[in-house]
Structure formats: C-alpha cells, structure tokens
C-alpha positions as CSV (number, residue, x, y, z in Angstrom):
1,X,13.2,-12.4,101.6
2,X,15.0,-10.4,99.4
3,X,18.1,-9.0,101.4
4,X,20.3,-7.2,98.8
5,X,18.3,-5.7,95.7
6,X,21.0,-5.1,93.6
7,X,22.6,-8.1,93.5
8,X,19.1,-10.4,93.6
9,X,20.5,-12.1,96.9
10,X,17.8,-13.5,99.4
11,X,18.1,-14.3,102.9
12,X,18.7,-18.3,102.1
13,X,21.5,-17.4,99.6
14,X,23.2,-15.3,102.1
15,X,22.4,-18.2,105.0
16,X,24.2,-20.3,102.6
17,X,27.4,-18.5,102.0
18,X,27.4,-17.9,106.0
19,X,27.4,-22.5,106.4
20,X,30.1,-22.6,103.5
21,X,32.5,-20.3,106.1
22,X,31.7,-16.8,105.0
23,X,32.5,-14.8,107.8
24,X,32.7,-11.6,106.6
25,X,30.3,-9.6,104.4
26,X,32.8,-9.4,101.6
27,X,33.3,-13.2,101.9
28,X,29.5,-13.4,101.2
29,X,29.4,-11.3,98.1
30,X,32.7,-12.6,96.5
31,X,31.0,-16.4,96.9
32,X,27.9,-15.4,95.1
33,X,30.7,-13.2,92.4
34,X,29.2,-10.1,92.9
35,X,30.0,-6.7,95.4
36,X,27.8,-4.5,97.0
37,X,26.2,-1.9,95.0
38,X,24.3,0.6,96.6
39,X,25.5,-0.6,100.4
40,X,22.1,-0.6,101.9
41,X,22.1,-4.1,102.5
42,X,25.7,-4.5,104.4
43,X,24.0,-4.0,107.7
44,X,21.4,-6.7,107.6
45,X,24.6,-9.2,106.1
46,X,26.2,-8.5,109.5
47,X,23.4,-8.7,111.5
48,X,22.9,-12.3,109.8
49,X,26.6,-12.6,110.6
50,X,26.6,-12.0,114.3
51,X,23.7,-14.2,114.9
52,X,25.6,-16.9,113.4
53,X,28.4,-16.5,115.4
54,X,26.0,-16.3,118.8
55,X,24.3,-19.5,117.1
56,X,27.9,-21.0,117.4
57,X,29.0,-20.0,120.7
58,X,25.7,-21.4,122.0
C-alpha cells in the first residue's frame, strides 16, 4: 500500500524508517531524502507512528 503518492513511499518503506528510530514524521521523510509534498499523507505517518509506540509499550 501506497501511503504517500508524491513521494512513491509504501507502507513497508515507512514501517522501515519507523524500526531504524524514526520517531517523528519528518524523521521518516528525511531517511527516505525526500519532504512531504502535498501533506495528505502526514496523518496516516502518525497514525503508523503511535501504533508503534503502543507496540512498544506493550
């Protein structure tokens, strides 16, 4: 799945940057070198973000 258009980054690529330490949705973006674009898929990065850190906590 596709989670940011603009920048061609799918859920695994994102799931990835989040096990390498990203904890922010900048942090994501800067360690695949790219920014957001359009902004539309921020939301669903944090989203991925706070399950981590519930995944964590567990």
């Amino acid at each position: 799945m596709r989670v940011c258009l603009c920048n061609d980054l799918s859920a695994e690529a994102v799931e990835g940057a989040l096990v390498a330490g990203a904890s922010r949705v900048a942090e994501v973006f800067r360690g695949h070198g790219c920014a957001p674009v359009c902004g539309r898929c921020i939301e669903a990065i944090r989203t991925m973000l706070d399950r981590a850190r519930e995944d964590e906590e567990e």
